[in-house]
C-alpha positions in Angstrom: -65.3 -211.4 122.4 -65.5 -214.9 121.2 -68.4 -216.6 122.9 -65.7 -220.0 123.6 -63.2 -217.8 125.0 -66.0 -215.5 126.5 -67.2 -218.4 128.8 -63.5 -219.3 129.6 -62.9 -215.5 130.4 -66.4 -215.3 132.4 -65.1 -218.3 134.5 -61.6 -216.8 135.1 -63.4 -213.4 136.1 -65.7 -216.0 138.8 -63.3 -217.7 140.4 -60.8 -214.7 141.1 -63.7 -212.7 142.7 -65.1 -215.8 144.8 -61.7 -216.5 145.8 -60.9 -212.6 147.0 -64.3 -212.1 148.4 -63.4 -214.8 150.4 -59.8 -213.4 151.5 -61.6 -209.9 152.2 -62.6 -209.7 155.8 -59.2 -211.8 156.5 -57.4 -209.0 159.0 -53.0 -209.0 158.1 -51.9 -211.1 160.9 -54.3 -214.0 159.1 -53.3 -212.8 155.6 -49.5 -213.3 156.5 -50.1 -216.6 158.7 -48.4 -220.0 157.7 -48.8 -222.8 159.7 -45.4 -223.9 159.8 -42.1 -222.7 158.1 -41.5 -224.3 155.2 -45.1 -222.9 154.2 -47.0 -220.6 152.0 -49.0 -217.7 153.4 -52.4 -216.4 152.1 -50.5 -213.4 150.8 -47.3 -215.8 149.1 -49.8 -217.7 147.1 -51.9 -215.0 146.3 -48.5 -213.5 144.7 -47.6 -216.5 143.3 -51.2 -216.8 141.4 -50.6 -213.2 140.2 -47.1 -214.0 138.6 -48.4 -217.5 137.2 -51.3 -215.8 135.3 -48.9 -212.6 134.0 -47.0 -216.0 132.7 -49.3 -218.2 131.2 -52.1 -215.5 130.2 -50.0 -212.3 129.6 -46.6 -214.0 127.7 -47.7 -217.5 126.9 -50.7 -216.5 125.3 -50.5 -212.9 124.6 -47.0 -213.0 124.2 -46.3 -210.0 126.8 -43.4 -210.5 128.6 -43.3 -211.1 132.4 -40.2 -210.9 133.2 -41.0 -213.7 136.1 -38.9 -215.0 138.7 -40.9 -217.8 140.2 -38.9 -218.5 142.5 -39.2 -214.9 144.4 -42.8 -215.5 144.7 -42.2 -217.8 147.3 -39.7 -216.2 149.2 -41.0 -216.3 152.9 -41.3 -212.7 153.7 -44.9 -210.7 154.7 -45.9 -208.9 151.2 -47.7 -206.0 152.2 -51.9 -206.7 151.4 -51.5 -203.7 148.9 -48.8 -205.0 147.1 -50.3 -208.6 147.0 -54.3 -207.1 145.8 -52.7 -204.9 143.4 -50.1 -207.2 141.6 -53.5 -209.7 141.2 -55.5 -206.9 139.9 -52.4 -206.3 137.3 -52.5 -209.4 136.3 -56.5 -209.3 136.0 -56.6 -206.7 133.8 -53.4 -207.9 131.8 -55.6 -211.1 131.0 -58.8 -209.4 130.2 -56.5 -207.7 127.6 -54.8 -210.5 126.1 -58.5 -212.6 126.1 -60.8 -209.8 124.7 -60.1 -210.1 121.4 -59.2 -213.8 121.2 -61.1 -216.5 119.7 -61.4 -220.1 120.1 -59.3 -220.5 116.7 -56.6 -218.7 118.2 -56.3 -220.9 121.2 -55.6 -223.7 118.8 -51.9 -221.6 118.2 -49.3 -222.7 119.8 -48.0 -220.9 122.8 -45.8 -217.8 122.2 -43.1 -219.1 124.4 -41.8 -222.7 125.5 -44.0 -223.8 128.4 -42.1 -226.7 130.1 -38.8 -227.5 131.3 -37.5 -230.5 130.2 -35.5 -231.8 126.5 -37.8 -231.0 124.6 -38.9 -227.8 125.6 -43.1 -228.0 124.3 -45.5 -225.2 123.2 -49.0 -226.5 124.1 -51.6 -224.8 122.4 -52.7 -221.3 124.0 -56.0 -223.2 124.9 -54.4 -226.0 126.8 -51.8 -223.0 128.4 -55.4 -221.2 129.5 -56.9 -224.4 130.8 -53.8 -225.4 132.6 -53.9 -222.0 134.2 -57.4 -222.3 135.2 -56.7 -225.5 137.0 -53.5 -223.6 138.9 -56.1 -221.2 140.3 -58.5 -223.2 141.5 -55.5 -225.2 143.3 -54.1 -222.7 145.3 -57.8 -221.4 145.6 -58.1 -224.3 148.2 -55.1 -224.3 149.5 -55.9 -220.5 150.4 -59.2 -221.6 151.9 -57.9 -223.9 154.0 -55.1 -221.2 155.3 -57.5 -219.3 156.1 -60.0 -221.5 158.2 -56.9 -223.1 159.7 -55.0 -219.9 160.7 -58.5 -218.5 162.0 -58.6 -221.4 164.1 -55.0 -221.5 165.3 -54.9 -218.0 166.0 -58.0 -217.4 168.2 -56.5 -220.5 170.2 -59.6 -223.1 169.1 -59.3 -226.0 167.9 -59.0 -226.5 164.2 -62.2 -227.5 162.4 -62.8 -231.1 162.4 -60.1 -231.3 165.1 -60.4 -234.3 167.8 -63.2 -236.0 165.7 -63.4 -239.6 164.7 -61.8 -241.1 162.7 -64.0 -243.2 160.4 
């Protein structure tokens, strides 16, 4: 493997296995909690990550289709923890296939499909598609974090952490 893409792959490998080492010892009430309604569970935006990397690694850079409906990801049901870990482990090992043979040079191409919405439709390079991905991950990564400790908190009845302090 290319070292540049190597150290982009190595990176993508990190932060998946930070962020489900992290989800691990969550039990499924917590893994299915939303604070409120209109939002996302642990388990929803775990799925969600899984589709948006099939997308942007798998068919905008490898060019495999994904046949993704977005908006389905997001549909407020309870996907079952096995269904959730392995449509994230599918998508792991779709991107390890698409990345290992790639090189730098090739992330200078432009996207295999249209990235954006919008007149006119773009293809960003695959590099920029790989980056923007990246950047995805570690966004929902937070927000995942922060489901957690405040579900923790709301479901053993304590006070959520930082709750009641001062304001500065």
């Amino acid at each position: 493997m290319d070292a540049g893409v190597k150290g982009i792959a190595d990176h993508l490998e990190e932060v998946w296995s930070s962020l489900l080492d992290e989800v691990a010892s969550v039990d499924d009430r917590l893994f299915q909690w939303r604070p409120g309604p209109q939002f996302n569970s642990i388990a929803i935006l775990l799925r969600h990550l899984a589709g948006s990397q099939r997308w942007w690694i798998g068919e905008a850079i490898g060019g495999v289709p994904s046949h993704r409906v977005r908006e389905t990801e997001f549909a407020h049901d309870e996907p079952p923890r096995a269904e959730v870990l392995k449509a994230v482990e599918d998508a792991r090992a779709l991107a390890r296939r698409v990345l290992a043979d790639l090189t730098i040079q090739d992330l200078q191409a432009e996207t295999a499909v249209a990235v954006t919405r919008g007149r006119p439709e773009r293809r960003p390079s695959k590099l920029w598609a790989l980056l923007h991905y990246l950047e995805h991950l570690g966004y929902h990564r937070g927000q995942i974090l922060l489901l957690r400790n405040l579900g923790r908190a709301a479901l053993s009845g304590a006070p959520a952490p930082g709750a009641g302090a001062p304001a500065r």
